[in-house]
Every structure is written in structure tokens, then in C-alpha cells.
N, C-alpha and C positions, 0 to 999 in steps of 0.2 A: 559516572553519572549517566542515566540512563534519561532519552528525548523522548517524546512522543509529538504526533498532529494530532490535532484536535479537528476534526471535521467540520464540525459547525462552527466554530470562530475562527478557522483556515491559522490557527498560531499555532506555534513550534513551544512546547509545556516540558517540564525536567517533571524531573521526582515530587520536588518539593512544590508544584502549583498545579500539579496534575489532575484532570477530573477526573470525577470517579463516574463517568456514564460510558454509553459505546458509542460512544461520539471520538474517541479516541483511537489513534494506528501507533502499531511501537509494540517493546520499546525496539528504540534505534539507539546505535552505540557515536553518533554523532550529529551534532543538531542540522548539518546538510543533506544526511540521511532521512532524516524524519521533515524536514520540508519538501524535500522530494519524493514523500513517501506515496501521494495520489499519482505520479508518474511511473514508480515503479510498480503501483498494483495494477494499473492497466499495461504497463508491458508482461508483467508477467501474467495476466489474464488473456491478453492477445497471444502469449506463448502457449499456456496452456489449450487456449481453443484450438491451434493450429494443431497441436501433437494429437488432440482429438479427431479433428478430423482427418489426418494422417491414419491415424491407428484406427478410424472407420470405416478408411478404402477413402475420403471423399475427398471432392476438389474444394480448394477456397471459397470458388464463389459460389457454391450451393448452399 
């Protein structure tokens, strides 16, 4: 069974009650995965910027 978040109503959705908008993150292969799925897309987006500026030459705080 696959989890998904739902953004706008902040609830943890399966298959079977899942919306159909992109209000949705997933799927997750488990429902603590998909709760903490707003935690992980900001670390890996705070990852992501970093290797960017890394790979620009720049420092963090510029």
C-alpha cells in the first residue's frame, strides 16, 4: 500500500482516499514516511541549495 500527504488538509491519505489534486507528496512506502514528507523536502532542498552553491564557487551566506 502506497501513503501519500496531502498538503492542504496536513493528513497522511493511502490509495484508497487519495486526492486526486496536487495538493498531494508521495507515494511513500510507509505512513511515517509520508508524514514527514514536508521535513524531508526541505532538507533535501536545503541539500540541494547547498551542493549549488558549492558547485558555483559560493559561500553559504551570500
Amino acid at each position: 500500500m502506497a501513503y501519500w500527504y496531502n498538503i492542504a488538509t496536513q493528513q497522511v491519505e493511502t490509495d484508497e482516499n487519495r486526492s486526486r489534486n496536487d495538493d498531494v507528496m508521495g507515494p511513500y512506502d510507509t505512513e511515517d514516511e509520508a508524514r514527514g514528507a514536508l521535513a524531508s523536502a526541505r532538507e533535501n532542498t536545503e541539500k540541494w541549495d547547498a551542493e549549488d552553491r558549492a558547485w558555483e564557487g559560493k559561500d553559504e551566506e551570500d
